[in-house]
KEKE-3310 file (N, C-alpha, C; in steps of 0.2 Angstrom, whole numbers, plus 5000, padded with zeros to 4 digits):
npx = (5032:5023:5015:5011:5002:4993:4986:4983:4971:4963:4958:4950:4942:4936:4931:4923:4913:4895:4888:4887:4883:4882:4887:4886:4896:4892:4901:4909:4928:4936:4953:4971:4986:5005:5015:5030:5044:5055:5072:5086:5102:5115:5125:5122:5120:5109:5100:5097:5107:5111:5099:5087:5073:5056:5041:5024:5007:4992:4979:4967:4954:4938:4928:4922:4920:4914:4913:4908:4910:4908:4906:4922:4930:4933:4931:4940:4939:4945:4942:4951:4955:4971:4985:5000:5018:5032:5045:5059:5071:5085:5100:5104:5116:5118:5117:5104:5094:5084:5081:5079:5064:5056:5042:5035:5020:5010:4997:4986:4976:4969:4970:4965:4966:4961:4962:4950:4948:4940:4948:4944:4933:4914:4899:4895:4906:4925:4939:4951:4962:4969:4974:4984:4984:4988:4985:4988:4989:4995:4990:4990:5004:5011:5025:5032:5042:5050:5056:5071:5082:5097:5090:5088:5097:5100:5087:5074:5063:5046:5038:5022:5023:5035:5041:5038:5021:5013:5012:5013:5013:5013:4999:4992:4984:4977:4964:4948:4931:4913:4897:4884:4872:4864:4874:4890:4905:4920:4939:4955:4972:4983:4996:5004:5018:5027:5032:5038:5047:5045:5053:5062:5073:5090:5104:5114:5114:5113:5104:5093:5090:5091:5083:5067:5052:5036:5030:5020:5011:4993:4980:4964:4944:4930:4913:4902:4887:4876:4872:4867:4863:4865:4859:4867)
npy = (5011:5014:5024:5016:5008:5020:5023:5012:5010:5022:5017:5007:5014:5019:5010:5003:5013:5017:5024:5026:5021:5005:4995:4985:4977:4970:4964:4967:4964:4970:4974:4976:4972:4973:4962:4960:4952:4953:4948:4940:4934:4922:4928:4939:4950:4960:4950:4955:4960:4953:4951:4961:4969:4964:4971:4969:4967:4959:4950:4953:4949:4948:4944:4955:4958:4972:4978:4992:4998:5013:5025:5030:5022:5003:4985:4974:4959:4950:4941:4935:4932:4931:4935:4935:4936:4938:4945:4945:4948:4949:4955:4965:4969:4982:4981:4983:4977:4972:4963:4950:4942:4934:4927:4924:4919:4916:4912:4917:4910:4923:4930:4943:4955:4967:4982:4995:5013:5029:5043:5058:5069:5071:5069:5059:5058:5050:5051:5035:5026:5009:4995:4981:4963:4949:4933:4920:4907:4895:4890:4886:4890:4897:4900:4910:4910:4925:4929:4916:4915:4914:4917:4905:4903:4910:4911:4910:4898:4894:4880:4876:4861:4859:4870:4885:4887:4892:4908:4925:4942:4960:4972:4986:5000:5014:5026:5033:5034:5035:5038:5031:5028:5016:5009:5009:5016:5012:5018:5012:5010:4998:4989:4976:4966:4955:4941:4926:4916:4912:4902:4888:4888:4882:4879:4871:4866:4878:4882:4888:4908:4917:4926:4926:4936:4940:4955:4966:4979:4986:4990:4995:4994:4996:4989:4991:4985:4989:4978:4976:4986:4994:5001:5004)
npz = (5142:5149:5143:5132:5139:5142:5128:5126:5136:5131:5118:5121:5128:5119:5110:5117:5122:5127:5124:5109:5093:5085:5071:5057:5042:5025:5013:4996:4988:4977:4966:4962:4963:4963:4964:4973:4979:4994:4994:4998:4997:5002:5004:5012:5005:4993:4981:4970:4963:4956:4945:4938:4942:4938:4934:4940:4936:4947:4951:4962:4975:4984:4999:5012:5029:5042:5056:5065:5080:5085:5077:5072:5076:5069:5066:5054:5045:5029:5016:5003:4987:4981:4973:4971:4969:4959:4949:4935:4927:4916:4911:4897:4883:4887:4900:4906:4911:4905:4894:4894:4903:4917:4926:4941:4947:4962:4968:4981:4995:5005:5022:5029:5043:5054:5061:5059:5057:5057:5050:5049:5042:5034:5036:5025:5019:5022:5027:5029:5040:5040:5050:5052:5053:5044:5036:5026:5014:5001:4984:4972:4957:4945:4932:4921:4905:4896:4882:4881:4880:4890:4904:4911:4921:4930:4937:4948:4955:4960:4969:4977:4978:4986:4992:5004:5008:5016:5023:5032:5038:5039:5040:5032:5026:5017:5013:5004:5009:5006:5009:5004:5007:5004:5001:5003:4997:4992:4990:4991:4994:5000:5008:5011:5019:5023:5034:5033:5024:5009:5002:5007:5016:5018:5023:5024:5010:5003:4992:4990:4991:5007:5012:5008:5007:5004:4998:4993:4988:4985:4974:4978:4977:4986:4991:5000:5010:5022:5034:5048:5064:5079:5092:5109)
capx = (5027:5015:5011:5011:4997:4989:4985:4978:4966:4960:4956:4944:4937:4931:4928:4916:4908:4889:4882:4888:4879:4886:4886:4887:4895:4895:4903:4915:4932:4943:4957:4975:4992:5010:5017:5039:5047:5062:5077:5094:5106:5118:5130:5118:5120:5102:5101:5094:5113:5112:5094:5083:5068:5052:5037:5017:5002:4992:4973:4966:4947:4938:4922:4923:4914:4916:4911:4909:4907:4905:4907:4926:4932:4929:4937:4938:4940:4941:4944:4954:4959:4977:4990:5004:5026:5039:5047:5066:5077:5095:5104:5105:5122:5119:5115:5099:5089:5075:5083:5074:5062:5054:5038:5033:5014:5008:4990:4985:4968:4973:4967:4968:4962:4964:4956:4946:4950:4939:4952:4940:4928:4909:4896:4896:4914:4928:4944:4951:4967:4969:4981:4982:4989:4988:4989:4990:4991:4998:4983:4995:5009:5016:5031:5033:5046:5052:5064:5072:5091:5100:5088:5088:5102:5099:5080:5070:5055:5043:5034:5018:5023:5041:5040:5033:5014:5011:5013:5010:5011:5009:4993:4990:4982:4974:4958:4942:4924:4908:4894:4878:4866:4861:4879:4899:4909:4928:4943:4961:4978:4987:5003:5009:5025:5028:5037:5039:5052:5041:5057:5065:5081:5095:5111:5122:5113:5111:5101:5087:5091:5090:5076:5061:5047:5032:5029:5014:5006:4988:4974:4958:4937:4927:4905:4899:4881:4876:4867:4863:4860:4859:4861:4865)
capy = (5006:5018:5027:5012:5006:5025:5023:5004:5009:5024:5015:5003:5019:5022:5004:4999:5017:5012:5029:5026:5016:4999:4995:4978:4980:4964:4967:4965:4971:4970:4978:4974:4969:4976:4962:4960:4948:4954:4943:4942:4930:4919:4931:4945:4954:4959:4945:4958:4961:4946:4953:4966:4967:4967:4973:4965:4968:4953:4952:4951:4950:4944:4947:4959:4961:4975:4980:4997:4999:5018:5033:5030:5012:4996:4980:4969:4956:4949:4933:4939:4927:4936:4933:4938:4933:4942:4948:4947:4949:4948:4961:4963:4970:4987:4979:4987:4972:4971:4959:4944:4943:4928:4929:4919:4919:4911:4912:4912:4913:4925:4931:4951:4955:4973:4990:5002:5020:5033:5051:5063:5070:5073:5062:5054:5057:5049:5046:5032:5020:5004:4991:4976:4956:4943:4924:4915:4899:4897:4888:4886:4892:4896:4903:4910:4915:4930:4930:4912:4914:4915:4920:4901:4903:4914:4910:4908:4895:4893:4877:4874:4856:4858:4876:4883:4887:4897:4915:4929:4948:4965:4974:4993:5002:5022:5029:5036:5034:5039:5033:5032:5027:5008:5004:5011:5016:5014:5016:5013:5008:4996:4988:4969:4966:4945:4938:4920:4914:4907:4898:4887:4890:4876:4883:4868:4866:4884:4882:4896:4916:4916:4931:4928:4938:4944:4962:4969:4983:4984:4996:4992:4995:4992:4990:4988:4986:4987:4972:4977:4993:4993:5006:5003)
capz = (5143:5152:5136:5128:5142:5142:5123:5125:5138:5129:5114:5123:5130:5114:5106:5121:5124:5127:5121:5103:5089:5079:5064:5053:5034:5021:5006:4989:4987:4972:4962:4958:4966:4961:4970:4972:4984:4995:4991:4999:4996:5008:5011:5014:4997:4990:4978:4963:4960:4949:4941:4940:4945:4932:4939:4934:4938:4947:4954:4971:4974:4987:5003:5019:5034:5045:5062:5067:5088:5085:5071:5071:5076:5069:5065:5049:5040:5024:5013:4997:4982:4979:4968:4974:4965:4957:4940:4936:4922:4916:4908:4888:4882:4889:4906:4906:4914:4901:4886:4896:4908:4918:4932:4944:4949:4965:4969:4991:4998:5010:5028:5031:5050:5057:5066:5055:5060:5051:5055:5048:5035:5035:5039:5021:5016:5026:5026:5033:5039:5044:5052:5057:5050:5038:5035:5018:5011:4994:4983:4966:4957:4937:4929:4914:4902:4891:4877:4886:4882:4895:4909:4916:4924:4937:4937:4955:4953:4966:4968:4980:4981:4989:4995:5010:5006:5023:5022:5037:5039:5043:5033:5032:5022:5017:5008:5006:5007:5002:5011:4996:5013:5000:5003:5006:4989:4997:4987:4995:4993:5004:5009:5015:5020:5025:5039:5032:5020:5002:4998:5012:5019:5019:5026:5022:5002:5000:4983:4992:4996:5015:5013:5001:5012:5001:4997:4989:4987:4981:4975:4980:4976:4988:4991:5008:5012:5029:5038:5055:5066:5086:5100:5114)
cpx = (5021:5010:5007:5001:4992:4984:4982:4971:4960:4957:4950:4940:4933:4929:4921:4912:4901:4887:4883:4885:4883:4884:4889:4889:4896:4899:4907:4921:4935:4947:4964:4981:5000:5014:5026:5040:5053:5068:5082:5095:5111:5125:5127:5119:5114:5104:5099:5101:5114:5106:5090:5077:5061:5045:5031:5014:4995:4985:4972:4958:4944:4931:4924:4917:4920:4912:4914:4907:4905:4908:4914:4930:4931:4934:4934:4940:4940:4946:4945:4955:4965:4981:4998:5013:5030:5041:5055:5067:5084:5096:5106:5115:5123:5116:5110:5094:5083:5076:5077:5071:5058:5050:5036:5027:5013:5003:4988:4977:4972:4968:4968:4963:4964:4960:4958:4946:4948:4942:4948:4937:4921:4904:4895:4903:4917:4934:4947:4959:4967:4977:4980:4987:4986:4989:4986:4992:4989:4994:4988:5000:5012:5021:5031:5038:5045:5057:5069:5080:5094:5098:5087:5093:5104:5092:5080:5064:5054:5037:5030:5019:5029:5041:5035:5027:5012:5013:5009:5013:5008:5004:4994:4988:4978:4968:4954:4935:4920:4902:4885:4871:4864:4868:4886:4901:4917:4932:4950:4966:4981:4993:5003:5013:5023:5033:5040:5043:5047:5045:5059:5070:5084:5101:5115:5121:5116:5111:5097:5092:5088:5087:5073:5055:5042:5032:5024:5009:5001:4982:4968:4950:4933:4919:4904:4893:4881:4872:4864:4864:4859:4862:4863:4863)
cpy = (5009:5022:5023:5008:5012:5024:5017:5006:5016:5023:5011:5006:5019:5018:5004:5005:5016:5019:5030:5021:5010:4998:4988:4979:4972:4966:4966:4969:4966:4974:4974:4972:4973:4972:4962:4955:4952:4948:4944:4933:4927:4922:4941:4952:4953:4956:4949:4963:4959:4947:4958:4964:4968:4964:4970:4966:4962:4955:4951:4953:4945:4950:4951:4957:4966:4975:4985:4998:5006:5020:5034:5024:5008:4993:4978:4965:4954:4942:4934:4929:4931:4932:4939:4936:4939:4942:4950:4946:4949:4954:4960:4966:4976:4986:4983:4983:4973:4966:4952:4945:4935:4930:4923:4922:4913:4914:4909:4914:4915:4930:4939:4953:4960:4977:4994:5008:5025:5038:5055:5064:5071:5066:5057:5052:5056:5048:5042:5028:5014:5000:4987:4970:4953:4936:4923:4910:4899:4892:4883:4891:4894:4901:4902:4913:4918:4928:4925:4913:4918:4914:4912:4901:4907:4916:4909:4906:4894:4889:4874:4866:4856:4864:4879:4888:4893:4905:4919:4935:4955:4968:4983:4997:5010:5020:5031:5033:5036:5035:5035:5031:5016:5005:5011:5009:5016:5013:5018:5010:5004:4991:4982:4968:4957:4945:4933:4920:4911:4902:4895:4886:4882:4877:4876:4864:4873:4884:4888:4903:4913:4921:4929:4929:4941:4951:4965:4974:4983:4991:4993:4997:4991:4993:4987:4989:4985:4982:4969:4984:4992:5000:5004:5005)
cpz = (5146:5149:5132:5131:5143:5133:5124:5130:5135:5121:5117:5127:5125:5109:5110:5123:5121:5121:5113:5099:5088:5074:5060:5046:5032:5015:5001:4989:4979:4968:4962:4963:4961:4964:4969:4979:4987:4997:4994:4999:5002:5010:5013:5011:4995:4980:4970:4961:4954:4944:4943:4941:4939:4936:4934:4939:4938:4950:4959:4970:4981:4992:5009:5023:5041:5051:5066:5074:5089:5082:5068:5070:5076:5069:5059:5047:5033:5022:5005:4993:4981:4976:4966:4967:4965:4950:4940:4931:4922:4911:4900:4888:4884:4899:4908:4911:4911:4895:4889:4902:4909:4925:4935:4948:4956:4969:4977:4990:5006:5014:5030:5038:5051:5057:5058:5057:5054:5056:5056:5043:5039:5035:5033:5018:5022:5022:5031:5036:5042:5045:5055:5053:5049:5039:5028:5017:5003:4991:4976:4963:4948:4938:4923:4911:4896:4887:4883:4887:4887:4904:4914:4920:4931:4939:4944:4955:4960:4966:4975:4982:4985:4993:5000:5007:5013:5022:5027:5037:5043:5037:5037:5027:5024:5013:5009:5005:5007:5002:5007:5001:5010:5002:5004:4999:4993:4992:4993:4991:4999:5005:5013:5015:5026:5028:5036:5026:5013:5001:5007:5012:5020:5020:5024:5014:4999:4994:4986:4992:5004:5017:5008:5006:5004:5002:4991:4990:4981:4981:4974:4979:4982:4989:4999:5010:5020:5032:5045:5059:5074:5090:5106:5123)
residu = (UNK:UNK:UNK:UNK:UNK:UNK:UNK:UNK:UNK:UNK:UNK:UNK:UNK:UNK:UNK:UNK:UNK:UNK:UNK:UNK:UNK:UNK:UNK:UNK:UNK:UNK:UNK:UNK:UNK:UNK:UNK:UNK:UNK:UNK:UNK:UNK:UNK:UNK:UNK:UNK:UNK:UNK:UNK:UNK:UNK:UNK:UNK:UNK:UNK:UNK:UNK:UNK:UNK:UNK:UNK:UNK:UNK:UNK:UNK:UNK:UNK:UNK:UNK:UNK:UNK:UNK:UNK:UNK:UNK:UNK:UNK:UNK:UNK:UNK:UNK:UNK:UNK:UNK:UNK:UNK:UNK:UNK:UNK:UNK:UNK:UNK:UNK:UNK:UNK:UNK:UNK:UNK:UNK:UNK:UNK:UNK:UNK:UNK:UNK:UNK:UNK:UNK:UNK:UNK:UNK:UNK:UNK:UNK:UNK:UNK:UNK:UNK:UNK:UNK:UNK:UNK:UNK:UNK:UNK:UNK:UNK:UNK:UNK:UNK:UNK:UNK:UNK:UNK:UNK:UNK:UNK:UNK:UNK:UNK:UNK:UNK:UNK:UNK:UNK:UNK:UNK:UNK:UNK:UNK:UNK:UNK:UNK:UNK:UNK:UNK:UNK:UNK:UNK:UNK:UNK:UNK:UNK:UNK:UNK:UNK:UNK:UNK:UNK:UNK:UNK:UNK:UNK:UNK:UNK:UNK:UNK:UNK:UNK:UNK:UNK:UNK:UNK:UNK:UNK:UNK:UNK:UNK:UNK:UNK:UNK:UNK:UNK:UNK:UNK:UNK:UNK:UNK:UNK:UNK:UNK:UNK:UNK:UNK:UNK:UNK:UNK:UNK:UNK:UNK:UNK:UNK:UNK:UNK:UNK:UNK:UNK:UNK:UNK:UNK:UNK:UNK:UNK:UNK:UNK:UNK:UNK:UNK:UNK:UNK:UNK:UNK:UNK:UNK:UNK:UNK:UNK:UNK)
# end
């Protein structure tokens, strides 16, 4: 615990240190999603016994703003369109898991909150990580099928009218920038892992898995212009 409070109080050493500039950024991000759902089933067997997994590529897109308190530490946000779901398949005659496949898309406006940590680099190159958490709400929903025979039968649909819509999070993410002085060139990759259930749990139906938490990893472009400047 003393470490834990040795570490908190020198970080706000170095958020609120006067003799450092600030910094305002507005800006655009977008790139891609790779997302998967983690799945377990009601007697806590990973429910992709019964199918494999089949992987897609989904967009994300959306505005930042940052806030740098000095040369190292800032905070930010941003307001994403994401399109997160999952990809299964059933086994053909050599049990390969590719004869059929079925995806489910479900489309959040989703909320990413967390400290900006430039490590090191030069005063226009950086690299950087960040960390922090998420909230989501689910907007709309499809499902589409591959090659049909068979794969309804161990399908997993997920419908925005009956299913829970909420969705929260850890966020963390790496990469670099590349500061042009007109704006901020960033490329990164980063990683949400969901707390909440998509599907809802009924212990005495059990038609759900009794795990469906989000998982998506994403590669990201981003432009950051700066929009204020103060010393203080």
């Amino acid at each position: 615990m003393k470490k834990i409070n040795l570490i908190f109080i020198l970080f706000l050493c170095l958020f609120f240190n006067e003799q450092l500039k600030s910094q305002s950024y507005l800006g655009i991000k977008g790139g891609v999603n790779v997302p998967t759902v983690n799945f377990n089933d009601f007697t806590n067997v990973p429910i992709t016994t019964r199918f494999g997994t089949a992987y897609f590529v989904s967009p994300t897109f959306g505005i930042s703003y940052r806030y740098m308190q000095n040369d190292k530490i800032g905070i930010q946000a941003d307001l994403n369109y994401s399109t997160k779901g999952w990809g299964q398949g059933i086994g053909d005659s050599t049990n390969t898991f590719v004869a059929n496949r079925a995806f489910t898309e479900i489309n959040y406006l989703e909320l990413p909150f967390y400290l900006h940590w430039q490590i090191f680099g030069s005063e226009k190159f950086k690299f950087f990580l960040d960390a922090g958490v998420y909230v989501a709400w689910a907007l709309s929903s499809t499902s589409t099928i591959q090659n049909e025979i068979g794969i309804e039968q161990v399908q997993i649909f997920y419908s925005v009218e009956n299913d829970n819509r909420g969705d929260f999070g850890l966020y963390a993410a790496s990469g670099f920038s590349y500061d042009f002085s007109l704006f901020i060139l960033q490329l990164e990759g980063s990683f949400k892992t969901g707390f909440a259930n998509i599907l809802p749990v009924n212990h005495f139906v059990r038609e759900n898995p009794t795990i469906s938490t989000n998982q998506v990893p994403s590669f990201q472009v981003s432009l950051l212009f700066p929009i204020s400047k103060s010393r203080k």
